[in-house]
BALOBA-1460 file (C-alpha; in Angstrom, 3 decimals):
// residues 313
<rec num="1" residu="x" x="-118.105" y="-277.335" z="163.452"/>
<rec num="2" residu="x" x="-120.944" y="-276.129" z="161.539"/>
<rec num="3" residu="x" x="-119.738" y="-277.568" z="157.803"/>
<rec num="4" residu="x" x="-123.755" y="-277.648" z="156.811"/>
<rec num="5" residu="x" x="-122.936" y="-280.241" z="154.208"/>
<rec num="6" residu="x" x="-121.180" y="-283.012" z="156.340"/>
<rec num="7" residu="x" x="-123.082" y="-285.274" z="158.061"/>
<rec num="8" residu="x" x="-122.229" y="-286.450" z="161.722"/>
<rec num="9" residu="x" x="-123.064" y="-288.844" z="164.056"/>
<rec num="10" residu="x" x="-122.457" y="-287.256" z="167.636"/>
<rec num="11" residu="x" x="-120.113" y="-289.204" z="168.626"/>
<rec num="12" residu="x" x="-117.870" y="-287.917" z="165.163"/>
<rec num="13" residu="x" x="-116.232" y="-285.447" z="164.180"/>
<rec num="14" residu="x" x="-113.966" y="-284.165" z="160.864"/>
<rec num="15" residu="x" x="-112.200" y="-280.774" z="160.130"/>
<rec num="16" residu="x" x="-111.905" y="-278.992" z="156.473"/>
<rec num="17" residu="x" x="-108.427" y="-278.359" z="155.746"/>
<rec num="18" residu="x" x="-106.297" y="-277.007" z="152.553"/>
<rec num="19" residu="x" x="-103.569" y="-279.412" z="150.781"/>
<rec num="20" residu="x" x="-100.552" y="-277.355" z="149.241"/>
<rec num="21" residu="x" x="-102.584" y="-276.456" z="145.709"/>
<rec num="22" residu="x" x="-105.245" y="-274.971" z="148.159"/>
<rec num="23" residu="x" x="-107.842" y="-277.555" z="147.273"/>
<rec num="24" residu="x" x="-110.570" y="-278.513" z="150.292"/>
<rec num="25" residu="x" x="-109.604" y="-282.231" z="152.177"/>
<rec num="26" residu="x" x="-112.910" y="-283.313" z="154.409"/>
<rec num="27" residu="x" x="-111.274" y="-285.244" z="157.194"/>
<rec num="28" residu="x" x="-113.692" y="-287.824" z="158.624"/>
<rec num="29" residu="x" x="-113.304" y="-288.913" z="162.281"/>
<rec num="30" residu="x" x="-114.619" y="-291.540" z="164.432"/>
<rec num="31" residu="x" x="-114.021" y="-292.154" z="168.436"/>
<rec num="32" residu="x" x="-112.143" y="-295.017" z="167.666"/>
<rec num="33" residu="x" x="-109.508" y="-293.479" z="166.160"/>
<rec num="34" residu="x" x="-109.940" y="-294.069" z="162.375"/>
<rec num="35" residu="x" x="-110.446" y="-291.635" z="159.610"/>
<rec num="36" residu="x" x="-111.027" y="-290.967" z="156.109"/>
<rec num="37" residu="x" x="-109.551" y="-287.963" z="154.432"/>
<rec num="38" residu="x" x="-111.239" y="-287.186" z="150.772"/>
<rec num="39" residu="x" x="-110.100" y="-284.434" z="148.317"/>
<rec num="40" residu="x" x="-112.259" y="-282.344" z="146.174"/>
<rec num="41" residu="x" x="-109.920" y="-283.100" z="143.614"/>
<rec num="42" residu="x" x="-111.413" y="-285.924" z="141.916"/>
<rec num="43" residu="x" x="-114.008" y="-286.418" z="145.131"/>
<rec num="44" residu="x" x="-110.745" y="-289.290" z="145.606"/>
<rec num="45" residu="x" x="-110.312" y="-291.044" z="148.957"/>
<rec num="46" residu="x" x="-106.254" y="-290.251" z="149.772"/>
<rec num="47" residu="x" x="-105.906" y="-291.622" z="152.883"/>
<rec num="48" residu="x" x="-108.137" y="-294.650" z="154.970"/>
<rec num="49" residu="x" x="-106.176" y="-295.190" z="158.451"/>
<rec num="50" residu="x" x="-107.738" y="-297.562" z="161.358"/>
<rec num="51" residu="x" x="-108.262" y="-297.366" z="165.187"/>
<rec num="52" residu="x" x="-104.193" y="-297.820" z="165.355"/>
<rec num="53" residu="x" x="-103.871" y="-294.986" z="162.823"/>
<rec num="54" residu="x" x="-102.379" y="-297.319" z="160.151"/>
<rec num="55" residu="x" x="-102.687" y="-296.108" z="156.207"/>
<rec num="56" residu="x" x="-104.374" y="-299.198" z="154.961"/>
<rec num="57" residu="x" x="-104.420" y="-297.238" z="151.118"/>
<rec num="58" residu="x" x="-101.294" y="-296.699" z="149.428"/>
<rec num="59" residu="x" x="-100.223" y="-293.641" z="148.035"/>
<rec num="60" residu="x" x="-96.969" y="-293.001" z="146.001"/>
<rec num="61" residu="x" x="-93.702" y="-291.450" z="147.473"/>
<rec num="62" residu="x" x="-93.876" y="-289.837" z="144.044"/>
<rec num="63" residu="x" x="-97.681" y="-288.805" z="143.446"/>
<rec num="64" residu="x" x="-98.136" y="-285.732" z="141.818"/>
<rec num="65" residu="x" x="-100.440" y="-283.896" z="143.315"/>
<rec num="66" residu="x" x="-101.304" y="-280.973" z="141.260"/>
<rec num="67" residu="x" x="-104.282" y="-280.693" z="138.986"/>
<rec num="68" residu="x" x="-105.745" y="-281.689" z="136.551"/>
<rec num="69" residu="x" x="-103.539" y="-284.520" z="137.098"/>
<rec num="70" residu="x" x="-105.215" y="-287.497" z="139.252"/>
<rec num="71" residu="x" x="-102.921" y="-288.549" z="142.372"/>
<rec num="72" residu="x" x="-101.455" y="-291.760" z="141.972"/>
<rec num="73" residu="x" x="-102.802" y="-293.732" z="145.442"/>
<rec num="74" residu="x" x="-105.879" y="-294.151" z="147.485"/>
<rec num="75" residu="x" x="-109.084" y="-294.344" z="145.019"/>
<rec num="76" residu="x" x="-109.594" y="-292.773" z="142.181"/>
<rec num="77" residu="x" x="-113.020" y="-292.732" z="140.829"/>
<rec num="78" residu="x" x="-113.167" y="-294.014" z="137.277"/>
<rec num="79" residu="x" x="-115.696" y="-292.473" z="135.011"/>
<rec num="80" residu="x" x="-117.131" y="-292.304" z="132.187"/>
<rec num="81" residu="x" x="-114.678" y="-294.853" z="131.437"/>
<rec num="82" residu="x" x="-112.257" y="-297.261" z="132.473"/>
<rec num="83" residu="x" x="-108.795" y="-297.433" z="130.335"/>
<rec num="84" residu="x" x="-107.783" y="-295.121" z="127.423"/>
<rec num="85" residu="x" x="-109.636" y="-295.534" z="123.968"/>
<rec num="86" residu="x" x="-111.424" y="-292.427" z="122.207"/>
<rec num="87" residu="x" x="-111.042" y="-288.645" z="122.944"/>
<rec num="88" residu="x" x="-111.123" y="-288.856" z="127.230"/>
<rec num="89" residu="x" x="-108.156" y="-288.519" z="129.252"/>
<rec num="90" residu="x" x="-107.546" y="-292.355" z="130.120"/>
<rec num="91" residu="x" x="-109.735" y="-293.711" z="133.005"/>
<rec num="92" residu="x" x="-112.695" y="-291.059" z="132.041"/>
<rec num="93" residu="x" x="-112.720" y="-286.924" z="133.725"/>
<rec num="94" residu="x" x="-114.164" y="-287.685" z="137.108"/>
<rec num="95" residu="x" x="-110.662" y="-287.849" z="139.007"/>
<rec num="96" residu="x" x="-109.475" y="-284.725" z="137.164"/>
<rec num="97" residu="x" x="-112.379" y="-282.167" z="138.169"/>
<rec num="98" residu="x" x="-113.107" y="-280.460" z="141.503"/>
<rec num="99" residu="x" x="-115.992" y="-281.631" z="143.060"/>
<rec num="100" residu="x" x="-118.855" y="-279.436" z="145.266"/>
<rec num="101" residu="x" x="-119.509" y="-280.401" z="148.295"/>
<rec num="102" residu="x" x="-123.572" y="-280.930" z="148.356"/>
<rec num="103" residu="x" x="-126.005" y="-279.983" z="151.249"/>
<rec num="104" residu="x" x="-128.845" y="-281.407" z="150.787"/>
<rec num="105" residu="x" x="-128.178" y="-284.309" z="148.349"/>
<rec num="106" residu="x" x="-131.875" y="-286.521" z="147.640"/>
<rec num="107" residu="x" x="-132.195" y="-289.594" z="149.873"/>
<rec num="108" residu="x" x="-130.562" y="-292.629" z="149.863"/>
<rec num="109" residu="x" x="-131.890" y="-295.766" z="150.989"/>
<rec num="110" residu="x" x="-128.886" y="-298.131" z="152.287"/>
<rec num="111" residu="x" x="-128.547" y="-301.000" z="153.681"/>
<rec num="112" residu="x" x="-124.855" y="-301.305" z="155.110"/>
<rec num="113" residu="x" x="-123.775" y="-304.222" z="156.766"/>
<rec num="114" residu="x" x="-121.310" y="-302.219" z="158.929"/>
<rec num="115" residu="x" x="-124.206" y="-301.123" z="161.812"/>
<rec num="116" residu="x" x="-124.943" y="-297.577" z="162.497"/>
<rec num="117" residu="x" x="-122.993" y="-294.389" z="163.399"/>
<rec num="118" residu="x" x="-121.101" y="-292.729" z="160.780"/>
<rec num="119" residu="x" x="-119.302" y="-289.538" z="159.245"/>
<rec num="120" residu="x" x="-120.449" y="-288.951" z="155.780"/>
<rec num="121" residu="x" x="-119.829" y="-286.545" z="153.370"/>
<rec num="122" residu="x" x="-121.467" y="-285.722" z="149.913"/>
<rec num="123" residu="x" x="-120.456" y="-284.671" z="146.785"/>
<rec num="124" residu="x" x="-121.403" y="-283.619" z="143.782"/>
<rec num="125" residu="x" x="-119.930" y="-283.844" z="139.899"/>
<rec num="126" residu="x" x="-122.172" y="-282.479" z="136.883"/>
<rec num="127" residu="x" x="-120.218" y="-281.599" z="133.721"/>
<rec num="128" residu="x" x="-117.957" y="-279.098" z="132.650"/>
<rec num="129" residu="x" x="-118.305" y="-277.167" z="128.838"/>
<rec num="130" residu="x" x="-114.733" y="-279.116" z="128.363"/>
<rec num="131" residu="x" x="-116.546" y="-282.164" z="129.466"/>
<rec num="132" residu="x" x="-119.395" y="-281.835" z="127.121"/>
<rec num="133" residu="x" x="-117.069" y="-281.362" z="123.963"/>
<rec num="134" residu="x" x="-115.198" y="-284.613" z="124.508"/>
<rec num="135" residu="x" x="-118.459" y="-286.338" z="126.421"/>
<rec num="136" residu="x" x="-121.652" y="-284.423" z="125.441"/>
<rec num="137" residu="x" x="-124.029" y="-285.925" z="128.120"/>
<rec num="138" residu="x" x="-125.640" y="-284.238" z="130.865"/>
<rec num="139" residu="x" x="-125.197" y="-286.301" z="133.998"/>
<rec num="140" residu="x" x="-125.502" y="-285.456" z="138.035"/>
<rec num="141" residu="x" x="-123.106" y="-287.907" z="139.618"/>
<rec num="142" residu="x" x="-123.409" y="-287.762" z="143.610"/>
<rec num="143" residu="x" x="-120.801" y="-289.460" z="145.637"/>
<rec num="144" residu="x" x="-121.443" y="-290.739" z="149.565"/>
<rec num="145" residu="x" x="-118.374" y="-291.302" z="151.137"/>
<rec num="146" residu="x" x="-118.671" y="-292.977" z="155.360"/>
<rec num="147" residu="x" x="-116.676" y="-293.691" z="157.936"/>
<rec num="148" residu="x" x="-118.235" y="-296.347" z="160.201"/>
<rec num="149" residu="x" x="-117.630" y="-296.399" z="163.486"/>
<rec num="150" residu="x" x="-115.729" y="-299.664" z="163.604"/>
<rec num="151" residu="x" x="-113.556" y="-297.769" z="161.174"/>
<rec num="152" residu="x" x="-115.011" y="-299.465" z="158.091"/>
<rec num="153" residu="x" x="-115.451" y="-297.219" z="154.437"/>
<rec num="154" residu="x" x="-118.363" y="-297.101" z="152.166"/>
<rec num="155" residu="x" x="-118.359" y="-295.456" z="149.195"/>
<rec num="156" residu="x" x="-121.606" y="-295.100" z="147.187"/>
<rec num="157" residu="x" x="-121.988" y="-293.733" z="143.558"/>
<rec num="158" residu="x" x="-125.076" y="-292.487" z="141.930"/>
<rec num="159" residu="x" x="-124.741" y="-291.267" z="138.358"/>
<rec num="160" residu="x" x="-128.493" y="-289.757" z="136.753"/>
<rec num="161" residu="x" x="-128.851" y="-289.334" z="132.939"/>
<rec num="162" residu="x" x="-130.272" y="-285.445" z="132.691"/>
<rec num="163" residu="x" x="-130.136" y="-285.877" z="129.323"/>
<rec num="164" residu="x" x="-132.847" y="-285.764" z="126.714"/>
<rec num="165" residu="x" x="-130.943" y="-289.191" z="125.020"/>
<rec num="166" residu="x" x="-129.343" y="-292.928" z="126.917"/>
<rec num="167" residu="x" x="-125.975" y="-292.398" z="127.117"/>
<rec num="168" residu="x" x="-123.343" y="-295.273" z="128.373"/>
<rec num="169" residu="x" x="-119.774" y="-295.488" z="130.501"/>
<rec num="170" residu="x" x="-118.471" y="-298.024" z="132.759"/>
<rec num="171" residu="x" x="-117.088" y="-297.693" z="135.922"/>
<rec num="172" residu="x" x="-114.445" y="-298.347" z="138.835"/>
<rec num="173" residu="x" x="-112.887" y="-297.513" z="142.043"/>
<rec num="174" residu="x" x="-109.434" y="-297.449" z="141.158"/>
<rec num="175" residu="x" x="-108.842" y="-298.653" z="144.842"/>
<rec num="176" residu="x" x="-104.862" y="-298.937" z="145.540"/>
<rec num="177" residu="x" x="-104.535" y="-300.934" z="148.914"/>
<rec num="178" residu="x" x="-101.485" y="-300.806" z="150.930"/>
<rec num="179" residu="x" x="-99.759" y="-303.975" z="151.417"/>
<rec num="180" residu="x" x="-96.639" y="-305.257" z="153.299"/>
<rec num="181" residu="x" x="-94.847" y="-307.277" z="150.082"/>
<rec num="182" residu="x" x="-96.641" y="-308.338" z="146.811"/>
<rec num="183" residu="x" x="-95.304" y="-311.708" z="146.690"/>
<rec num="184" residu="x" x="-96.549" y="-312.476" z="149.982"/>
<rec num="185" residu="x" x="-100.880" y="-311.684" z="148.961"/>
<rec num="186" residu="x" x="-103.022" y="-313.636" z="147.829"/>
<rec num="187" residu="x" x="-107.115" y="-313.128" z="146.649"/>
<rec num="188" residu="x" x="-109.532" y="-315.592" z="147.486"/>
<rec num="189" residu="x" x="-113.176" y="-315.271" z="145.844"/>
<rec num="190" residu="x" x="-112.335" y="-314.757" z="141.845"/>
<rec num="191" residu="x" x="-111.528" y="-318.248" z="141.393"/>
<rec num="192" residu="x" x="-112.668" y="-320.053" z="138.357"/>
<rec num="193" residu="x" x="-114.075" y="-317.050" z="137.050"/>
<rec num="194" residu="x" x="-113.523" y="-315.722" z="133.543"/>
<rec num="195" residu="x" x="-110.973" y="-312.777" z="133.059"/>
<rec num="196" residu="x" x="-110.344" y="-310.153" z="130.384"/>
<rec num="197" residu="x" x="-106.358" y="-309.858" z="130.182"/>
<rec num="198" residu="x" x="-104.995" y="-306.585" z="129.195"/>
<rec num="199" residu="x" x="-101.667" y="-307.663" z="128.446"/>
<rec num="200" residu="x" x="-103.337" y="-309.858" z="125.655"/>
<rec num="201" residu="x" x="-105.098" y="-307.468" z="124.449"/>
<rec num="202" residu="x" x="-108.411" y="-308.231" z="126.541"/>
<rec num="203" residu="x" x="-108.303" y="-312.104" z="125.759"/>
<rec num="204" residu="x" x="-110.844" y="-314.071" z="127.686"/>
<rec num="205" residu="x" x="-109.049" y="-316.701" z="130.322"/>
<rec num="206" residu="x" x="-110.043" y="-318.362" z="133.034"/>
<rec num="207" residu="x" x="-108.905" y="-318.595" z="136.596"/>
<rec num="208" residu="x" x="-107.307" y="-322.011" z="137.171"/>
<rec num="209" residu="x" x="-105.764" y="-321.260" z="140.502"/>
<rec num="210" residu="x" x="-107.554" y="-321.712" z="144.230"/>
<rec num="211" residu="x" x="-106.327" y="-318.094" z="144.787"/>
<rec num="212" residu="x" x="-105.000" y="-315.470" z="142.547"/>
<rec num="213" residu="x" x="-101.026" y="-314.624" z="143.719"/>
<rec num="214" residu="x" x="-98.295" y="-312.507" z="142.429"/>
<rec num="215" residu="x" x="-94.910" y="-312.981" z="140.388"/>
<rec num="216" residu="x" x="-95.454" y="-310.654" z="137.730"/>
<rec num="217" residu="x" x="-97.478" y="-308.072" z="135.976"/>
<rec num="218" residu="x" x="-100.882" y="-308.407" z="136.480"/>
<rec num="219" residu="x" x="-103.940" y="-306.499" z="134.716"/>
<rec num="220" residu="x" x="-107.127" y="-308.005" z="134.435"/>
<rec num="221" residu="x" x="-110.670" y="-307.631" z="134.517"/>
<rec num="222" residu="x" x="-112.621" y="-310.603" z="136.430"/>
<rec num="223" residu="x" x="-115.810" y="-310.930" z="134.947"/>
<rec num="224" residu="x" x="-119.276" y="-311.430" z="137.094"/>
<rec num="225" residu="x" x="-117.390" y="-312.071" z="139.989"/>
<rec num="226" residu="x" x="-118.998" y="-312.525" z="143.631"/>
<rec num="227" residu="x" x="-120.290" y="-309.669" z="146.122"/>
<rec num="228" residu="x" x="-117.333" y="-310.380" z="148.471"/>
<rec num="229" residu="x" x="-113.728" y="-310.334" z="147.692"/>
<rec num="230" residu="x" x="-111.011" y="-310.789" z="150.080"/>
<rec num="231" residu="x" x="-107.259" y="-309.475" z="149.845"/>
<rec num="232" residu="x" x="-105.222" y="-311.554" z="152.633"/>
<rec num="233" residu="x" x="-101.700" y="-309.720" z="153.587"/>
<rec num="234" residu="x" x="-99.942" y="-312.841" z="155.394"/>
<rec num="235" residu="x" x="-96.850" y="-310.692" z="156.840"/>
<rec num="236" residu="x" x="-99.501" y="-308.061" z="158.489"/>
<rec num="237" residu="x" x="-101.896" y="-310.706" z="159.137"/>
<rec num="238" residu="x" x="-104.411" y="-308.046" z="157.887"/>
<rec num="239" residu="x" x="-107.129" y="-309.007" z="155.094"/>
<rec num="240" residu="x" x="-109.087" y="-306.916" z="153.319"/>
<rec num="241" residu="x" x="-113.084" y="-307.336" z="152.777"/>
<rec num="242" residu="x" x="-114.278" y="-305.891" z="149.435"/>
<rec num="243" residu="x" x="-118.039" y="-305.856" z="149.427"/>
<rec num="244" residu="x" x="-119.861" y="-304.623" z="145.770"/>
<rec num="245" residu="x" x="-123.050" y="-303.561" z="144.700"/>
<rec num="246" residu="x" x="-124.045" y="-302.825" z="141.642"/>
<rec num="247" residu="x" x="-120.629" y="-303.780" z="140.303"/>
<rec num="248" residu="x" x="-120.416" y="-306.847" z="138.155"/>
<rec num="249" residu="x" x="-116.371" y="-306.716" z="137.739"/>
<rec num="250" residu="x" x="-113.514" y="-306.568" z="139.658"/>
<rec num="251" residu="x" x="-110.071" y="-305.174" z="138.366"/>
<rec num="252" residu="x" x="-106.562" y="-306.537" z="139.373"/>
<rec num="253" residu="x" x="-103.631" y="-304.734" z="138.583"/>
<rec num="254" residu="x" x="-99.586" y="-304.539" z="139.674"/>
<rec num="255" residu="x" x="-97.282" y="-303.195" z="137.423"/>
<rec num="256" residu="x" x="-94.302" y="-305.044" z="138.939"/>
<rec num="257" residu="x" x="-90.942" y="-304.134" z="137.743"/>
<rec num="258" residu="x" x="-90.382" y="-303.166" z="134.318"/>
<rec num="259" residu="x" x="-93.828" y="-301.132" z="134.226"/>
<rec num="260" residu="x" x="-92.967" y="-299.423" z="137.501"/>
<rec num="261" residu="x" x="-89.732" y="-297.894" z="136.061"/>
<rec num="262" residu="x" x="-91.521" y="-296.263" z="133.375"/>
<rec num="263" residu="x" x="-94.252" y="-294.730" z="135.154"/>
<rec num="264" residu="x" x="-93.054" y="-291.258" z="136.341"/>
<rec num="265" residu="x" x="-95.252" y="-291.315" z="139.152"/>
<rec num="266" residu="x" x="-94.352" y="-294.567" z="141.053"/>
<rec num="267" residu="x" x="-90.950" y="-295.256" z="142.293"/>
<rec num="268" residu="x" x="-89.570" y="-298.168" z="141.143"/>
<rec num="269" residu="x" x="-89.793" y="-300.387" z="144.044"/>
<rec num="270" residu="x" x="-93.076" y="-299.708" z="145.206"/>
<rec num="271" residu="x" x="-95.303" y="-301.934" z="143.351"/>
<rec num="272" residu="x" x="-94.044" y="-304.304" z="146.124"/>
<rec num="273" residu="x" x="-96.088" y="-302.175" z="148.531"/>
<rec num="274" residu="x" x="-99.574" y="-301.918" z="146.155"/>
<rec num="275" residu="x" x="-101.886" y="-304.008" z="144.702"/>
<rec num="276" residu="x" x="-105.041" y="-302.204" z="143.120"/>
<rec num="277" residu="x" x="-108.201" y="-304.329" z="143.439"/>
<rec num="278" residu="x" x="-111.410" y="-302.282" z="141.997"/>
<rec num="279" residu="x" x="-115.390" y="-302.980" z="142.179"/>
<rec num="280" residu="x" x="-115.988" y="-302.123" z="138.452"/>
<rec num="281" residu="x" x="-118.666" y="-302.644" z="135.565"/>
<rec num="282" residu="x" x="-116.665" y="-302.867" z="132.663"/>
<rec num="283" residu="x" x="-117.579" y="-305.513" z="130.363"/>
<rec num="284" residu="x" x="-120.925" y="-304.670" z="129.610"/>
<rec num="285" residu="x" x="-120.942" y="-300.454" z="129.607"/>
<rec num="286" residu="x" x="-123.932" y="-299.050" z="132.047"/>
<rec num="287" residu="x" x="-126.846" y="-297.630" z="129.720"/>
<rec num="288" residu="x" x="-129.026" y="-294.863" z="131.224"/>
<rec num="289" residu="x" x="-132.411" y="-294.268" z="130.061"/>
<rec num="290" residu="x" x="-133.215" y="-289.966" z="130.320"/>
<rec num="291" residu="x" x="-133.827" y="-289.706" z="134.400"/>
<rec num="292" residu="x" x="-132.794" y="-292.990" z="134.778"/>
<rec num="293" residu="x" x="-130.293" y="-293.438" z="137.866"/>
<rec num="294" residu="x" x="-127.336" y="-295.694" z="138.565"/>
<rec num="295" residu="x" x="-126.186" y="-297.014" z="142.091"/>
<rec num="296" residu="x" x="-122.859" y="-298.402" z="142.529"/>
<rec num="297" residu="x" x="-121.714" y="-299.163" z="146.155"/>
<rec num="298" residu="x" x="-118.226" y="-299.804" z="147.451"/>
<rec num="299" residu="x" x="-117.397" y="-300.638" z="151.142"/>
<rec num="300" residu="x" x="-113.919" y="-301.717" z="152.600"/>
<rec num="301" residu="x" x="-113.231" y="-303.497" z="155.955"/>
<rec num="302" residu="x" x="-110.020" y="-304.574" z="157.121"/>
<rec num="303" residu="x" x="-110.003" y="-307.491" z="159.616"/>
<rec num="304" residu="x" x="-107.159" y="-310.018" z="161.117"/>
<rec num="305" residu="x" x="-106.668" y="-312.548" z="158.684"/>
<rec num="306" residu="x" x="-107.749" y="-315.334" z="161.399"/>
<rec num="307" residu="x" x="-111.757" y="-313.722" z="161.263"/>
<rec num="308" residu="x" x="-111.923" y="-313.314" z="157.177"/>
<rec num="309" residu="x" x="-113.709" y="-316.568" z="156.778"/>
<rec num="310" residu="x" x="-116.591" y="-315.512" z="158.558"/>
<rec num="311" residu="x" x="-117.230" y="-312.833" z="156.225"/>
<rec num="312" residu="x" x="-116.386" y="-314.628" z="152.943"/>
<rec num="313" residu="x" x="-119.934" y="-316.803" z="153.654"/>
């Protein structure tokens, strides 16, 4: 039990275990009966389950699992960019690389909604030479990842310019959430916002419906949208809280049919099961300052569907 770099509440407890490439999984553990397993491939969240032990993240029957490629499921961490455009791999290096686990990572001041008592592990990403060709900034990005007692997730970025020059990137978790049937979700909190849509070539729209549903491909960047976001499942009667910080944007996607085919890595039925809803700063690119710092905060509660209106005020 003596991992010195994860963090435990007494009442916790996790185990370090090897997936089939050999790469460290931290497996986070609360009385309750949730956990939180993250990889140190891409410091990505692959698997959320609650007190019942039900996957609430979704996770392809056809991931591939093997580096440098980034698993397709759970959430990926998007950075230094978000998309494909210039010389980085699409959605930026940070989901390809092996992260460190850190020990002693500087303080964090946070003020979680989700009480106290919590397993929490940090991580560390600072670049690679190959990183520097494509990218050349020097950055320390430290990732806090914690399971809450009641089961909820927080995830909470830092990224520090160590450079002698600003640099800029934007930013997502690529968060895939597992849902009983597409058709049958809807989102409540991005209406009559403004939207970038990437199937019209990022064309500025805005949301006429009272909540955004699904019949088709969707991929689209809400901008300036609210602190709270919520993802209602009718079949499981489960919704899903999305609380932001320092994330202006929120990213909708489903690849429905035709898309799914093509993609190598989903099967072809299983957008029905997904819908990828991100906390994201997009539009306007993040500019550091030299030892300027960056906070972006992430944290994911899954309710009944009957309670969600309590925690949309």
């Amino acid at each position: 039990m003596g991992h010195p770099a994860v963090n435990l509440d007494k009442n916790s407890d996790f185990e370090v275990v090897k997936d089939w490439n050999g790469i460290d999984q931290i497996v986070l553990k609360v009385p309750s009966g949730a956990s939180v397993r993250v990889s140190l491939h891409g410091g990505q969240v692959v698997s959320w389950r609650n007190e019942k032990g039900e996957e609430l993240l979704f996770t392809s029957s056809k991931a591939i699992f093997k580096p440098p490629k980034a698993m397709r499921g759970g959430i990926p961490i998007c950075f230094p960019q978000f998309g494909n455009c210039g010389s980085l791999e699409q959605h930026g290096f940070a989901r390809n690389r092996i992260w460190s686990i850190e020990n002693d990572p500087p303080p964090l001041n946070t003020n979680s909604k989700f009480g106290s008592g919590k397993a929490t592990i940090n991580l560390l990403l600072k670049p690679t030479d190959d990183n520097l060709k494509s990218w050349p900034h020097c950055f320390e990005f430290r990732l806090r990842i914690c399971l809450f007692m009641d089961g909820h997730l927080s995830m909470t970025s830092r990224v520090r310019n160590v450079n002698g020059k600003p640099f800029s990137f934007s930013f997502a978790y690529h968060t895939y959430l597992s849902v009983s049937d597409i058709s049958e979700v809807r989102i409540e909190g991005l209406e009559t916002l403004d939207y970038l849509d990437n199937l019209s070539q990022r064309e500025r729209f805005t949301e006429q419906g009272d909540a955004i549903t699904f019949e088709s491909e969707v991929d689209r960047v809400y901008v300036g949208s609210p602190t709270v976001i919520a993802v209602l499942d009718h079949e499981k009667k489960r919704t899903f809280l999305i609380r932001k910080e320092g994330l202006p944007d929120t990213v909708v996607w489903n690849p429905w049919e035709k898309k799914s085919r093509s993609m190598l890595d989903l099967g072809d039925e299983e957008y029905k099961q997904m819908l990828c809803v991100d906390a994201a700063a997009i539009e306007k690119p993040i500019t550091l300052k030299p030892n300027e710092e960056w906070t972006g905060r992430l944290e994911l509660s899954s309710v009944l569907s009957t309670c969600c209106h309590d925690h949309l005020d």
